[in-house]
C-alpha positions in Angstrom: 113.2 103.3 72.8 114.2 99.9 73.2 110.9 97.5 72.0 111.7 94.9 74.6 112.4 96.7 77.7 109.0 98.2 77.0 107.4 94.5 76.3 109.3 93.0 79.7 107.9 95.5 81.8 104.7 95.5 80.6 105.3 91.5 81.5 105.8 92.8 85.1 103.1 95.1 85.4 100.4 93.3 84.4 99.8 90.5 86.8 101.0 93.1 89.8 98.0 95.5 88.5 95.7 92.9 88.2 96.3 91.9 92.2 96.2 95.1 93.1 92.5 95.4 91.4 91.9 92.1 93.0 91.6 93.5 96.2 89.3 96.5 95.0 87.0 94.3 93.3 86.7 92.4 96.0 85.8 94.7 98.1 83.0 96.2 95.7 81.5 92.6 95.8 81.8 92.1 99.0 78.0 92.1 101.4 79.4 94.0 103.9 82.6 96.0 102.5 84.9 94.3 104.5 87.7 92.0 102.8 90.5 90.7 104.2 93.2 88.1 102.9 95.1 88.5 105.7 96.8 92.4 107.2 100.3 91.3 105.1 98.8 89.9 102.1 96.4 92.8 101.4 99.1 95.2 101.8 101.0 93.2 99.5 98.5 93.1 96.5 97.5 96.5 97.0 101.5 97.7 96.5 102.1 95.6 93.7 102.3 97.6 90.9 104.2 100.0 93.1 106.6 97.5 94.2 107.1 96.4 90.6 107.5 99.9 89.3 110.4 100.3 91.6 112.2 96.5 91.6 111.9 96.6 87.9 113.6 100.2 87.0 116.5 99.1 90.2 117.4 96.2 87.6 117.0 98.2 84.3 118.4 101.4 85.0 122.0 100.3 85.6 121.7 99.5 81.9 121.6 103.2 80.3 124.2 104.2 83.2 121.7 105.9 85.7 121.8 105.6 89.6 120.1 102.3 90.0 118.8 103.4 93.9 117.8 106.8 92.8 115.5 105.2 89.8 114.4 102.2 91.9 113.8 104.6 95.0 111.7 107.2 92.8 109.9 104.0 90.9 108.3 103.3 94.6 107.4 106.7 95.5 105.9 107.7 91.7 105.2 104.1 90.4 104.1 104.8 86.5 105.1 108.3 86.7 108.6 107.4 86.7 108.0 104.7 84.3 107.5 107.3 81.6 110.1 109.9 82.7 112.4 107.0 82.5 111.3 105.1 78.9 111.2 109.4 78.1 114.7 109.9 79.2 116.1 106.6 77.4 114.2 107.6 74.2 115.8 111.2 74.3 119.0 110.1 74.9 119.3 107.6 72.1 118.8 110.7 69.1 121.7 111.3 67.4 123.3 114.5 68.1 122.6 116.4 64.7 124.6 119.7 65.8 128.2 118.0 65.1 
């Protein structure tokens, strides 16, 4: 597995998770458990890591020869889920074939 494609999305998914906790912390703080930024803004930082899951495998999967829309597509509907089957499918096919 490839170090800094790991590193760079952790880059990406770090300040989307933290907005999206934003929103759920401020709701827990909140007097009367109502919190609005605004209807687009909240739905915004509530997706983020979602969103981010699936912008960031649309750019990086083209890279290893997979269907960019498929992996970007599947990165918003499982978020970190796909993450991993994706870092897991990179790391198994970079193993040497040792049955030549």
């Amino acid at each position: 597995m490839d170090k800094a494609e790991l590193q760079n999305f952790i880059l990406w998914f770090i300040p989307a998770a933290a907005c999206s906790y934003l929103i759920s912390a401020s709701l827990l703080f909140s007097d009367n458990g109502v919190v609005s930024y605004g209807h687009r803004i909240d739905f915004l930082l509530t997706h983020a890591n979602t969103f981010v899951c699936g912008v960031w495998l649309y750019i990086h999967s083209a890279k290893h020869g997979l269907n960019r829309w498929l992996w970007g597509l599947f990165g918003l509907g499982a978020s970190l889920f796909a993450i991993v089957l994706y870092f897991g499918y990179v790391a198994l096919n970079k193993r040497p074939n040792i049955h030549q």
